[in-house]
NUVO-744950 format. One record per residue: residue number from 1; x, y, z of N, C-alpha, C in turn. Coordinates in steps of 0.001 Angstrom, whole numbers, m for minus. Layout:
<nodes>
<node NUM, <X, Y, Z>, <X, Y, Z>, <X, Y, Z>>
...
</nodes>
This chain:
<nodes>
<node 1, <71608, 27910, 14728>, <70358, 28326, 15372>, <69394, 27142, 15441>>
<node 2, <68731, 26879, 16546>, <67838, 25972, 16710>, <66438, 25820, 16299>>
<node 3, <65781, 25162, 15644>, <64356, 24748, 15284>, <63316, 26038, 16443>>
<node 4, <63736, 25624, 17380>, <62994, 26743, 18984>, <63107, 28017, 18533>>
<node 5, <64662, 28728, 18519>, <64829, 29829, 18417>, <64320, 30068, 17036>>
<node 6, <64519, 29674, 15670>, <63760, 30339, 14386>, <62690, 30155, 14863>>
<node 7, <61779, 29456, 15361>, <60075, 29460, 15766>, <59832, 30931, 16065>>
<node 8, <60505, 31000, 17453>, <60522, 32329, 18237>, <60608, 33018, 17520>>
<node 9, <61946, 33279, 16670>, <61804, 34508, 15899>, <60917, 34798, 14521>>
<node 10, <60608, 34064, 14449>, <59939, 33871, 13460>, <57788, 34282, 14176>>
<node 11, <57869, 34251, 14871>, <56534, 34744, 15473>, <56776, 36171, 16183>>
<node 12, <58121, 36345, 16850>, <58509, 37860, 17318>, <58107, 39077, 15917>>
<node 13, <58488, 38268, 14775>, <58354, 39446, 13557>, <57140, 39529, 13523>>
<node 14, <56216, 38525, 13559>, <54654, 39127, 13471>, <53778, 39830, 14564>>
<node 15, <54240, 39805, 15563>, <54503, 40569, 16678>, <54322, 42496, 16379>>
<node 16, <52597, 43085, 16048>, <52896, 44308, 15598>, <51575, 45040, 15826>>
<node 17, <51788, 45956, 16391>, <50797, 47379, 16836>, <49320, 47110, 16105>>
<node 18, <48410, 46259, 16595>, <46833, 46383, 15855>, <46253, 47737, 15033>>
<node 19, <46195, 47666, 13826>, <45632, 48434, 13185>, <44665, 49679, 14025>>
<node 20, <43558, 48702, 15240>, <42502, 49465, 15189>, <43277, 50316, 16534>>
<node 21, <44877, 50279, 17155>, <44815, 51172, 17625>, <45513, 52886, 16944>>
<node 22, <45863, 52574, 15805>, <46519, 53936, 15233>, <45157, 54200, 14914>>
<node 23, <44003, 53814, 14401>, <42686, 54300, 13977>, <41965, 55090, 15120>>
<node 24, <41936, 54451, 16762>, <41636, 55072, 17908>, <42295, 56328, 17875>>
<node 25, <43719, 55578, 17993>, <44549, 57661, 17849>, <43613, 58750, 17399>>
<node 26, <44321, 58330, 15899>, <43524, 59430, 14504>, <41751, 59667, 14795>>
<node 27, <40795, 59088, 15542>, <40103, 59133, 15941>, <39976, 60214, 16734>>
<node 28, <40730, 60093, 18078>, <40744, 60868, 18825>, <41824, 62136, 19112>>
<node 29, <42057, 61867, 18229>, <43451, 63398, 17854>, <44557, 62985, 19146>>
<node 30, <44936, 61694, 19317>, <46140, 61380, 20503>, <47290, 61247, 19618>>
<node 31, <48189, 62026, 19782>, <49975, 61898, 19600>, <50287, 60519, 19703>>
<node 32, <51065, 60058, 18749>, <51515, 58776, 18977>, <52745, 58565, 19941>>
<node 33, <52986, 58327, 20947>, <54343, 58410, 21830>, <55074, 57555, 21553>>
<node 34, <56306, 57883, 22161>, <57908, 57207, 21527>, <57566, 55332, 21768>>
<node 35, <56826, 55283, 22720>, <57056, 53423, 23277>, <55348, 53625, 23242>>
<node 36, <55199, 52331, 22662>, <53487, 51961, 23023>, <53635, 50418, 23486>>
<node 37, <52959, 50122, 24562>, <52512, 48976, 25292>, <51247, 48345, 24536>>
<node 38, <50995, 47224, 24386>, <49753, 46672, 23489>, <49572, 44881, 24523>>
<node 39, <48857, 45223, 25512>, <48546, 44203, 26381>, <47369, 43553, 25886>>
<node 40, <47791, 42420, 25392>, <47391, 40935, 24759>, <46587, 40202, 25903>>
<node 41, <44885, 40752, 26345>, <44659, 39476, 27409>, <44290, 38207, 27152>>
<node 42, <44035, 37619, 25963>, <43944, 36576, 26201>, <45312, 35641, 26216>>
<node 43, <46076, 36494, 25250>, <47391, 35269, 25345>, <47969, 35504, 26501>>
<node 44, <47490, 36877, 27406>, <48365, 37003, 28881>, <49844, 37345, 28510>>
<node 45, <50087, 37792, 27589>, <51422, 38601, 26996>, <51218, 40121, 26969>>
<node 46, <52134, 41112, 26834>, <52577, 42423, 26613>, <53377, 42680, 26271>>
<node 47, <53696, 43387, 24871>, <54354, 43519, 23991>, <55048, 44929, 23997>>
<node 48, <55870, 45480, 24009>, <56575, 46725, 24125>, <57229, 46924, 22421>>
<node 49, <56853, 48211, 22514>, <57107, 48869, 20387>, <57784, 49547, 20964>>
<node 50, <58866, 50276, 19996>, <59409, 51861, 19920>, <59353, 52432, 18458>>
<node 51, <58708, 53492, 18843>, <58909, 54399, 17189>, <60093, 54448, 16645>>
<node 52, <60066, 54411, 15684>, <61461, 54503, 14147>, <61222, 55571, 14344>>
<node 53, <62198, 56670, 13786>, <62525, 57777, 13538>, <61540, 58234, 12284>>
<node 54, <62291, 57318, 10981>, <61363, 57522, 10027>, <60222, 57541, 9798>>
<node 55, <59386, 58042, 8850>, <57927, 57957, 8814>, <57282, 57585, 7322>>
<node 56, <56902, 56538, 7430>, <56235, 56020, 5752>, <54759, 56259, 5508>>
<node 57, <54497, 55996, 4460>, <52971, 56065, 3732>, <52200, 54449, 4187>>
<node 58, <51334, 54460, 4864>, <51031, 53418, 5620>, <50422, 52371, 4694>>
<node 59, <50651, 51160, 4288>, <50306, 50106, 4150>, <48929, 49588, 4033>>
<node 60, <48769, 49326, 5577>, <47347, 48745, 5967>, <46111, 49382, 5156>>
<node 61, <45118, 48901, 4809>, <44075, 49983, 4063>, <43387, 50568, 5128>>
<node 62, <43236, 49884, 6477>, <42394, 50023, 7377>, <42917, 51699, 7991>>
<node 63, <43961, 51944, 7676>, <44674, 52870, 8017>, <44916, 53995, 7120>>
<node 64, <44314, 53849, 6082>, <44855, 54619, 4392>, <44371, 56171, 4620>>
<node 65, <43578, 56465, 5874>, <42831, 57623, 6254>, <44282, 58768, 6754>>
<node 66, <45359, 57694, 7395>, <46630, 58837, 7791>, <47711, 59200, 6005>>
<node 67, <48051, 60178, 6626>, <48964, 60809, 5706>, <50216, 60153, 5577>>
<node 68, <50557, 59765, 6809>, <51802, 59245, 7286>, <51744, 58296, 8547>>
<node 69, <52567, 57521, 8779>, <52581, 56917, 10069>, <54005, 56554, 10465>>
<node 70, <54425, 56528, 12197>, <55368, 56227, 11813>, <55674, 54467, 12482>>
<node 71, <56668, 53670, 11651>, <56463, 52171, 11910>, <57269, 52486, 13771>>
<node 72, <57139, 51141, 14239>, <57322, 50870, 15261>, <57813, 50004, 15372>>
<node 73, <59602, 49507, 15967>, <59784, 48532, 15931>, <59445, 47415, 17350>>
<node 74, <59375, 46295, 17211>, <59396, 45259, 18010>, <60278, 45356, 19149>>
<node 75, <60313, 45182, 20751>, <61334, 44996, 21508>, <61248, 43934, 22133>>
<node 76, <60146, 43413, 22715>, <59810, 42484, 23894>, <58494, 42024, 24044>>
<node 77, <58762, 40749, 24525>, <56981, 40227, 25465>, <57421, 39886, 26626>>
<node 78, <56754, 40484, 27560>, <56426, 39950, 28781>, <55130, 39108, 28954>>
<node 79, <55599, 38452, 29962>, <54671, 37431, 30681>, <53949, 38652, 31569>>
<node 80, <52179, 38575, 31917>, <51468, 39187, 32690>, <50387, 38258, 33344>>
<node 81, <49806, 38816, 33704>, <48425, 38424, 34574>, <47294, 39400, 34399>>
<node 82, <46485, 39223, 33775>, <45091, 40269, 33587>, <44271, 39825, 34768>>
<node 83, <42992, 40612, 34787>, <42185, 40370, 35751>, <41659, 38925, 35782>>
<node 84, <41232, 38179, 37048>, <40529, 36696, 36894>, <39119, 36673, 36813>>
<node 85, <38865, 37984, 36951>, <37063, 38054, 36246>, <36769, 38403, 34994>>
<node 86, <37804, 38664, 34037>, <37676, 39040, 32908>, <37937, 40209, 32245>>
<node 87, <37649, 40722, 31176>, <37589, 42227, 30975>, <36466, 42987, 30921>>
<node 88, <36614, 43891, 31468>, <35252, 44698, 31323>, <35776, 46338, 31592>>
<node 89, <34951, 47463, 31706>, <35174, 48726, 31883>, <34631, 48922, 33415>>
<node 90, <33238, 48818, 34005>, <32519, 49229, 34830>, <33230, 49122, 36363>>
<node 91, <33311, 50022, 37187>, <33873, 50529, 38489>, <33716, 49379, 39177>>
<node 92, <34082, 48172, 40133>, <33990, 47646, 41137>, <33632, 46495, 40328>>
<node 93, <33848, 45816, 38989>, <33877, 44896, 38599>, <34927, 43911, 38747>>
<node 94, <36110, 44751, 39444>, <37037, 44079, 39363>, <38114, 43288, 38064>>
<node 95, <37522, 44152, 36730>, <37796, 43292, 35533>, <38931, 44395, 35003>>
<node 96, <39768, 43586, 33962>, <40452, 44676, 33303>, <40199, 44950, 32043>>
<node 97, <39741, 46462, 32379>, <39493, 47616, 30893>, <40013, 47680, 29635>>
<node 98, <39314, 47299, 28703>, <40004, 47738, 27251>, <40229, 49165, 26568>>
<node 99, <40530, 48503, 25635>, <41010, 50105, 24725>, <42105, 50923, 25089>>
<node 100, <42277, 52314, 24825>, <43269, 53140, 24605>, <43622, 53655, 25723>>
<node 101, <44955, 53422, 26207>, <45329, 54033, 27737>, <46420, 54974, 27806>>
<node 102, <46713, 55479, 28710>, <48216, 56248, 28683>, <48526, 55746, 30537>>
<node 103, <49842, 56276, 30478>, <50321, 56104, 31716>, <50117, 57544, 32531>>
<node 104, <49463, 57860, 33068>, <48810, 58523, 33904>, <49922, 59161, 34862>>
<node 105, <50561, 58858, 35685>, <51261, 58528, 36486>, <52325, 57249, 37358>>
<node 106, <53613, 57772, 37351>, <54631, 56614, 38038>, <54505, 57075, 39341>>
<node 107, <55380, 55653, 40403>, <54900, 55932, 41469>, <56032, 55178, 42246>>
<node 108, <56929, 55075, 42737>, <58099, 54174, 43423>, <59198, 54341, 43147>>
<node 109, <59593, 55498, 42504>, <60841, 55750, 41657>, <61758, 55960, 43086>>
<node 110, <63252, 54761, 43452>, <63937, 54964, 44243>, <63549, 54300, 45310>>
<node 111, <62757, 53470, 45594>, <62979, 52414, 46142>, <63442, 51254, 45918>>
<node 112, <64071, 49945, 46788>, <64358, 49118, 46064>, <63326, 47705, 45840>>
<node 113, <63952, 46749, 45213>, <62705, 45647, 44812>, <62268, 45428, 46328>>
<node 114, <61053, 44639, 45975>, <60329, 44282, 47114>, <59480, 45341, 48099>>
<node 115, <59651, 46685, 47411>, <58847, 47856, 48474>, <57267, 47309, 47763>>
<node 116, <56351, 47274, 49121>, <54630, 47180, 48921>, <54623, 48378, 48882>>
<node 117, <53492, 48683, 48453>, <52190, 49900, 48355>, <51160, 49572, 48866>>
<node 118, <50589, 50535, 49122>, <48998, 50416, 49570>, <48261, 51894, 49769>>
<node 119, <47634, 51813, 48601>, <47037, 53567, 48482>, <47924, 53496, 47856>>
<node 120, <48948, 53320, 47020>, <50384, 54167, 46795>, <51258, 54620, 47448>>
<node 121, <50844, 54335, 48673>, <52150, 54685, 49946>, <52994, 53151, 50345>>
<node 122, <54372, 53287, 50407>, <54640, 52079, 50671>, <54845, 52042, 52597>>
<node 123, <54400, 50783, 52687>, <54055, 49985, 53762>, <55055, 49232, 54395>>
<node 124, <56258, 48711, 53777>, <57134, 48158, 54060>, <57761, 46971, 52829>>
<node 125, <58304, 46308, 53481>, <58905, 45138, 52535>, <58322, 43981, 52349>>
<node 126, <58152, 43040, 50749>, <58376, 41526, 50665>, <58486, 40567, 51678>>
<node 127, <59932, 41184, 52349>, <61026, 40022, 52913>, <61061, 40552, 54236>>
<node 128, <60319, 41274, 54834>, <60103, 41787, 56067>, <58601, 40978, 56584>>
<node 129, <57506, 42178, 56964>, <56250, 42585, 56966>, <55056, 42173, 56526>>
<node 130, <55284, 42007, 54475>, <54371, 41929, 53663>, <54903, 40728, 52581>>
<node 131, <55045, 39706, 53117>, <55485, 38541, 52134>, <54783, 38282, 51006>>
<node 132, <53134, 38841, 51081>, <52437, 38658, 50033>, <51995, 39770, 49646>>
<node 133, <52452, 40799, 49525>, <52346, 42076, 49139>, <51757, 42010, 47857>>
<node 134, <50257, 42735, 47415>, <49618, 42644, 46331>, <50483, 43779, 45424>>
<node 135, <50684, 44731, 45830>, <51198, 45563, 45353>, <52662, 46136, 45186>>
<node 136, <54075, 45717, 44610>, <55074, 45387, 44955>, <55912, 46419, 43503>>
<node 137, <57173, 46441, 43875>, <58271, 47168, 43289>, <58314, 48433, 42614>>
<node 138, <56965, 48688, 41994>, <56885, 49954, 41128>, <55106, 49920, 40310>>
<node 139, <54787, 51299, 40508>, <53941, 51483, 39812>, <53599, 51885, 38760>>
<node 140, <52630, 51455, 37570>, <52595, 52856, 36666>, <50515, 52743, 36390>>
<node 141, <50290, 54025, 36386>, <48919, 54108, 37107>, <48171, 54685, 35282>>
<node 142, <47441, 53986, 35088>, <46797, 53914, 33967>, <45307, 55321, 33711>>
<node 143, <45300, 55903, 32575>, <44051, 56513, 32372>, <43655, 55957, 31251>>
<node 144, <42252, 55795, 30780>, <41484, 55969, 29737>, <41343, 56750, 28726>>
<node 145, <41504, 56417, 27583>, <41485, 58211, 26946>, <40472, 58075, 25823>>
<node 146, <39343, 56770, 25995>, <38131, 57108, 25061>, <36637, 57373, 25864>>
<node 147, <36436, 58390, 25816>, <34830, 59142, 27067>, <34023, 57959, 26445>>
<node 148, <33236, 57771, 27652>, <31641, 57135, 27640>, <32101, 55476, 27600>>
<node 149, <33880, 54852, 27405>, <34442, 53522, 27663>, <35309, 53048, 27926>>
<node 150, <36683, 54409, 28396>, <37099, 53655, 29315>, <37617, 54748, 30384>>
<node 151, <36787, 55841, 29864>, <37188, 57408, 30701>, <35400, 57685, 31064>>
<node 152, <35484, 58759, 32250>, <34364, 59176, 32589>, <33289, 58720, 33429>>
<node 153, <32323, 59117, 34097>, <31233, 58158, 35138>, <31771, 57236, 35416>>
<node 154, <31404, 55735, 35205>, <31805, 54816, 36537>, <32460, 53507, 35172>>
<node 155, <33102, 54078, 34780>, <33452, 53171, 33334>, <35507, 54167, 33493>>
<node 156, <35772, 54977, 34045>, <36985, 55785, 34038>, <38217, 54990, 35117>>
<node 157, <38904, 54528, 33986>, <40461, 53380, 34731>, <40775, 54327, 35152>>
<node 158, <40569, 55512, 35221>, <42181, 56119, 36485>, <41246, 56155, 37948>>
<node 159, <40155, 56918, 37999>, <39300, 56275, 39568>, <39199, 54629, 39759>>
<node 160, <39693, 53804, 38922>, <39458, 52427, 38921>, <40571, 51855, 39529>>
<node 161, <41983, 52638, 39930>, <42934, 52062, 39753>, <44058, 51208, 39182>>
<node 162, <43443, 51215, 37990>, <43939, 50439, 37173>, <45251, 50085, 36953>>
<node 163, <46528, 49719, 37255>, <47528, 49980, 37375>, <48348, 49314, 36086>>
<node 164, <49379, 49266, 35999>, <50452, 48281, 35780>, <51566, 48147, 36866>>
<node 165, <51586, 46786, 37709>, <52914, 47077, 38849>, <52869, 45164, 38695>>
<node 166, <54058, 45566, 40039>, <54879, 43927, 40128>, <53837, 43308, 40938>>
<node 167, <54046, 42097, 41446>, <53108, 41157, 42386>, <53719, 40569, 43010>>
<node 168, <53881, 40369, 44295>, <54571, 39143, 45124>, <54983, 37754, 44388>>
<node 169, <53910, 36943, 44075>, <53739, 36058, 43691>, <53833, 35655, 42119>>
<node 170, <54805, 35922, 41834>, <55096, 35506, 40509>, <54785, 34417, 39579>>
<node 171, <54621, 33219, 40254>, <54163, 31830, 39454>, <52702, 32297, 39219>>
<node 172, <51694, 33336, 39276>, <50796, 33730, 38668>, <50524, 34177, 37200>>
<node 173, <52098, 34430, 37077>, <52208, 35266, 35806>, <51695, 34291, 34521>>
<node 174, <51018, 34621, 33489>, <51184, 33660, 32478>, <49819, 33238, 32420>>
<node 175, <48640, 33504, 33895>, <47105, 33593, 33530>, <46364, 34297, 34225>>
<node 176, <45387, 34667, 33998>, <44573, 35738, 34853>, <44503, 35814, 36658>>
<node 177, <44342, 36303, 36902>, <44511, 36044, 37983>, <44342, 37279, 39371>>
<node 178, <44398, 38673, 38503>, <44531, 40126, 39318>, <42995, 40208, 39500>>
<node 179, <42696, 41703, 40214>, <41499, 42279, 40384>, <41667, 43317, 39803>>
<node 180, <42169, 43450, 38365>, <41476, 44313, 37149>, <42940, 44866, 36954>>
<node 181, <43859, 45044, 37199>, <45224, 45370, 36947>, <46179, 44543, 36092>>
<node 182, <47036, 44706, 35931>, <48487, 44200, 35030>, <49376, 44088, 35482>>
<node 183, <49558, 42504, 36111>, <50902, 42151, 36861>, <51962, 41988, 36005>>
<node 184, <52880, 42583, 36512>, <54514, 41776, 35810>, <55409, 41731, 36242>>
<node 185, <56424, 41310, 36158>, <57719, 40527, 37071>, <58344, 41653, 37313>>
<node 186, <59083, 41326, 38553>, <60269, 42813, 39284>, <60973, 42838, 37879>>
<node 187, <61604, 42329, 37268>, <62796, 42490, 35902>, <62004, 43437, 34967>>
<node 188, <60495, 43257, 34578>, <60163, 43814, 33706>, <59497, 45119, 34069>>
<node 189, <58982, 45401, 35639>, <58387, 46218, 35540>, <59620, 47798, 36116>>
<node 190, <60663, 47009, 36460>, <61781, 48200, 36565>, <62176, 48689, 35258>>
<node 191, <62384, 47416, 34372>, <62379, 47821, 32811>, <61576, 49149, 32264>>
<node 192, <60681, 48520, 32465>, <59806, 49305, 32284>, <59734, 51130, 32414>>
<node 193, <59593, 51000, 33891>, <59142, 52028, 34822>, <60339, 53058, 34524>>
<node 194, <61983, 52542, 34341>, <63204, 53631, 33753>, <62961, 54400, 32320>>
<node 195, <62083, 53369, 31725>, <62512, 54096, 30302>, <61080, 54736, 29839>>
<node 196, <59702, 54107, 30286>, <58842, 54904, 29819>, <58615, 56448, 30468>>
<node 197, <58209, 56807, 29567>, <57598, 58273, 30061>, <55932, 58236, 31042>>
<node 198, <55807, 59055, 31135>, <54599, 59296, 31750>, <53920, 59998, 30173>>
<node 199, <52471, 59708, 30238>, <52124, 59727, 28626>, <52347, 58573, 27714>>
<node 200, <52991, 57662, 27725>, <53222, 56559, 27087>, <52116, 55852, 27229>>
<node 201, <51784, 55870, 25708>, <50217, 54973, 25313>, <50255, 53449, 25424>>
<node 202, <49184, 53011, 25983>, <49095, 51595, 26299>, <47367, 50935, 25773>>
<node 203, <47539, 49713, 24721>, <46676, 49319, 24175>, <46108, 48288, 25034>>
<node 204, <44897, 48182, 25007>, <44718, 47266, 26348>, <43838, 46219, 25387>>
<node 205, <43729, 44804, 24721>, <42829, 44150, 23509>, <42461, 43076, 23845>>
<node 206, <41730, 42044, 23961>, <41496, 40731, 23362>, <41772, 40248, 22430>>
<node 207, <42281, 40917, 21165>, <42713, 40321, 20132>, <44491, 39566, 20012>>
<node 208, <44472, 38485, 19365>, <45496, 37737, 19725>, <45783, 37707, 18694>>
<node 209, <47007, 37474, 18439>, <47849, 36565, 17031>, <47303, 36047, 16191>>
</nodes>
């Protein structure tokens, strides 16, 4: 094994679900779902967990309030693109929203790569029509699930559009660059889009490594 690869793996293990979002949960009485997403904007990474079966007596103190929790193991980082104005909550800022999300709704199931959207209706192809298609391969359409910051009046990601989908332009990936959404590559967001559920919680943070 190479100097590279122990690095890698050796930072993949620390690679793990922020405290303050099982506290949001238990906060807000949300079910923990089988896969949680935890989108990293400043490092411009997204990290994919799956629940263990088992369930232990939690560790963290920050957390000592649950009875139980259950661990989550590690699967993946993707490369993304957050918004290029920053993060924020407010309607027509163009920024992307923090805090506690779910997947709201999928949207492209059975087309193949390269179908655009627009509204959510697709428009045509990549490699046809829409070479720069903002909106490309698959959707998954984001809600808010804390009132008064990132749900409700003019602060609520699902009237915001908030998405997670693919982008034409891929050499974007890796820095900001969207208008308040979550780009990621055709590979990851088909990944994606097969195995999550609809309901699958998504952490949206500034906090990094």
């Amino acid at each position: 094994m190479s100097l590279y690869t122990k690095s890698l793996n050796s930072q993949n293990r620390k690679r793990q679900i922020p405290a303050e979002f099982f506290i949001t949960c238990h906060r807000l009485d949300v079910a923990l779902s089988e896969y949680v997403l935890v989108v990293r904007v400043t490092e411009q990474r997204m990290d994919l967990f799956r629940k263990e079966q088992r369930s232990v007596k939690p560790q963290n103190p920050l957390i000592r309030d649950f009875k139980i929790c259950f661990p989550y193991t590690y699967i993946k980082t993707m490369l993304i693109s957050t918004s290029r104005f920053g993060t924020g909550q407010v309607k027509n800022s163009y920024k992307t929203p923090l805090g506690l999300h779910r997947i709201a709704a999928k949207i492209g199931d059975g087309y193949p790569p390269g179908i655009v959207f627009e509204s959510r209706k697709p428009v045509g192809y990549t490699w046809t029509s829409h070479p720069r298609g903002a909106i490309v391969h698959r959707i998954m359409w984001l809600e808010g699930l804390e009132s008064g910051f990132n749900r409700g009046s003019d602060v609520d990601s699902f009237n915001r559009y908030i998405y997670i989908h693919g982008f034409s332009d891929e050499t974007t990936l890796g820095k900001p660059a969207s208008r308040g959404c979550i780009h990621v590559s055709c590979d990851d967001i088909f990944l994606l889009f097969d195995i999550l559920p609809v309901g699958t919680l998504v952490w949206i943070t500034n906090e990094s490594l």
